[in-house]
C-alpha positions as CSV (number, residue, x, y, z in Angstrom):
1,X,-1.2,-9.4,-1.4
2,X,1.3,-7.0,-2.2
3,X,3.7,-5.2,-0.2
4,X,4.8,-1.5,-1.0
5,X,8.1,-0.7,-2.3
6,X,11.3,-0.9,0.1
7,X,13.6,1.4,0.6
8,X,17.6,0.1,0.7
9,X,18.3,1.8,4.0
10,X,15.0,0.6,5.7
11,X,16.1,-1.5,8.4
12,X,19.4,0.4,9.6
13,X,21.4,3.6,9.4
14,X,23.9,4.9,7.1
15,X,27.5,2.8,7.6
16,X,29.6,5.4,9.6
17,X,26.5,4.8,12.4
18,X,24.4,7.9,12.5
19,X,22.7,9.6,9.7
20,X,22.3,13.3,8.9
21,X,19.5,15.1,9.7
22,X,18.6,15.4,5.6
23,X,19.7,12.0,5.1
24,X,17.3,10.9,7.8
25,X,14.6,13.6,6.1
26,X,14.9,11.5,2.8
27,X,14.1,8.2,4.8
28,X,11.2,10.4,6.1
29,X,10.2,11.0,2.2
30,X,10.9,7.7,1.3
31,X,9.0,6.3,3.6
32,X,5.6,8.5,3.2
33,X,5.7,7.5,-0.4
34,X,5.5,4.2,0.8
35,X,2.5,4.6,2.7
36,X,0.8,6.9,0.1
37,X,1.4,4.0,-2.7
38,X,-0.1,1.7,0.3
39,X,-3.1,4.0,0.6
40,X,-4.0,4.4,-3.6
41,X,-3.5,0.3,-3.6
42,X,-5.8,0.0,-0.6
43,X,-8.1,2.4,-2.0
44,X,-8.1,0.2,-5.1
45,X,-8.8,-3.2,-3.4
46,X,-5.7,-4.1,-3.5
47,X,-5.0,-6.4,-0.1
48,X,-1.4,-4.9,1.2
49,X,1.1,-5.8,2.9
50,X,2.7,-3.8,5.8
51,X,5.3,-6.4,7.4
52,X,8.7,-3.7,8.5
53,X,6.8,-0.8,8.5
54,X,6.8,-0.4,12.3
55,X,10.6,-1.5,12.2
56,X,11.2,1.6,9.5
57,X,9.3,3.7,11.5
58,X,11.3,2.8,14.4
59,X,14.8,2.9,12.9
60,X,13.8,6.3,11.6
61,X,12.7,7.6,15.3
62,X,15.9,6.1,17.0
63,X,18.3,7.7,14.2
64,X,16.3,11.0,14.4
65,X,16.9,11.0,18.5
66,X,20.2,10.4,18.1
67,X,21.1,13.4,16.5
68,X,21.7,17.0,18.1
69,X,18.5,18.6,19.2
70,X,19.6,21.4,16.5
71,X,19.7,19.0,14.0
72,X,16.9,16.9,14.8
73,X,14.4,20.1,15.3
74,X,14.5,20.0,11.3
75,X,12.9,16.7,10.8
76,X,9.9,18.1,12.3
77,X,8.1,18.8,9.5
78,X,9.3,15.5,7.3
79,X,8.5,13.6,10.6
80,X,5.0,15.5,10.8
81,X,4.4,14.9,7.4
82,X,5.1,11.0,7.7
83,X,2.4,11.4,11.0
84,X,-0.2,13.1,8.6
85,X,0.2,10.2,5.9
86,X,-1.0,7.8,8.5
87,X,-4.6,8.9,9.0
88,X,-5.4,8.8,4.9
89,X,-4.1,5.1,4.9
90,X,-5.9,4.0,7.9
91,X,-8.9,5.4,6.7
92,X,-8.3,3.6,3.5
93,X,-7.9,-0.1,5.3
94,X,-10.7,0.5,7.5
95,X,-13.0,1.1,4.5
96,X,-11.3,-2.1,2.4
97,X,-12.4,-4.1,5.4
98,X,-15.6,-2.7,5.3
99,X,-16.7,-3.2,2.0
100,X,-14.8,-7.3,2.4
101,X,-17.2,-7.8,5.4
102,X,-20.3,-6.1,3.8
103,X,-19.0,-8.8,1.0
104,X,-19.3,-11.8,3.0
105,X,-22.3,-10.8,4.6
106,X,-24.0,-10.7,1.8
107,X,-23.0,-14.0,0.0
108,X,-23.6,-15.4,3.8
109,X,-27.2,-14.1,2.8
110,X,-27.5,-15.6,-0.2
111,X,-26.8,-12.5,-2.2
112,X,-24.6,-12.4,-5.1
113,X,-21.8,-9.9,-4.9
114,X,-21.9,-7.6,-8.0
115,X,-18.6,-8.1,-8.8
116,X,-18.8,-11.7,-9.3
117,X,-22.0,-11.6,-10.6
118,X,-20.3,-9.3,-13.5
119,X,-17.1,-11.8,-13.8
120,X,-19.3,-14.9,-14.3
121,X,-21.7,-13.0,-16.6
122,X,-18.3,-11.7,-18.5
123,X,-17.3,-15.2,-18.4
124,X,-20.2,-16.7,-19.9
125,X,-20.7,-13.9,-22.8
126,X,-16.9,-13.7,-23.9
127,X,-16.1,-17.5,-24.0
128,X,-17.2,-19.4,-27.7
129,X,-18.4,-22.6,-28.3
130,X,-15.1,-25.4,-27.5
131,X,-13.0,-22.5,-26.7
132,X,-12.1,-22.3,-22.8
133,X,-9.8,-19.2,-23.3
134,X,-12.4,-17.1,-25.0
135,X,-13.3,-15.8,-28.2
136,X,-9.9,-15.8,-30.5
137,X,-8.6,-12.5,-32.5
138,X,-8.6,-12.5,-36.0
139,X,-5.4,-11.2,-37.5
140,X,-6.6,-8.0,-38.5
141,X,-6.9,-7.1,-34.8
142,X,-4.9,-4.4,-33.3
C-alpha cells in the first residue's frame, strides 16, 4: 500500500499562526496534487493509502475561516477545485474495489483470475531448467 506524497505544512499553519490567503491557496494546490496522484495510482491498482487526508483537509478549512472574509473569498476557486478532485478519486476507489471483489468472486468460483493465470504461465515459460531466477543474460545483452 502506498500513501501519496505529503506536504511539509500538512498538519498545521505557517509559524507566526495564520497563513495568507495564497499561502493557504498553495496548501489547496498541494493538496489536489495529492489526491490526483491518489486517483492515477488507484486507477492503476495500486492499493493507497489515505491516513491525514481528512486532517489536511481540516487544517486547510480552519486556516481558510480564519482569515478575513475578503481574503478568504479568494480561496474559492482553489478550495472548489480541491472539491472537484474528490469525485474523480472516489470514482476511481469505488471501481478498484470493484474489480478486487469481482476478483475474489471468481477464484471463490473456481475461476482463475487472468492476471495470475498470465503470472504463473510467465513463470513457467521464462524460468530454465535448475535455474529459479529465470533464464540468465548472456553478455552481449543490452
Amino acid at each position: 500500500m502506498t500513501r501519496p506524497p505529503s506536504h511539509p505544512h500538512s498538519a498545521g499553519s505557517s509559524p507566526a499562526g495564520a497563513d495568507s490567503a495564497a499561502r493557504l491557496a498553495e496548501r489547496a494546490a498541494a493538496l489536489g496534487a495529492t489526491l490526483d496522484e491518489a486517483r492515477a495510482q488507484a486507477e492503476a491498482g495500486v492499493l493507497i493509502d489515505l491516513a491525514g487526508l481528512e486532517d489536511r483537509v481540516a487544517h486547510l478549512c480552519l486556516a481558510a475561516e480564519a482569515l478575513p472574509r475578503g481574503e478568504a473569498r479568494t480561496l474559492l476557486g482553489p478550495l472548489g477545485d480541491l472539491v472537484a478532485a474528490l469525485a474523480p478519486l472516489a470514482a476511481a476507489l469505488t471501481d478498484q474495489q470493484t474489480r478486487r471483489e469481482e476478483t475474489i468472486a471468481a477464484a471463490l468460483a473456481g475461476r482463475d483470475d487472468p492476471h495470475s493465470a498470465r503470472q504463473r504461465a510467465a513463470a513457467a515459460y521464462g524460468r530454465t531448467t535448475g535455474s529459479p531466477a529465470g533464464p540468465a543474460l548472456s553478455d552481449d545483452t543490452p
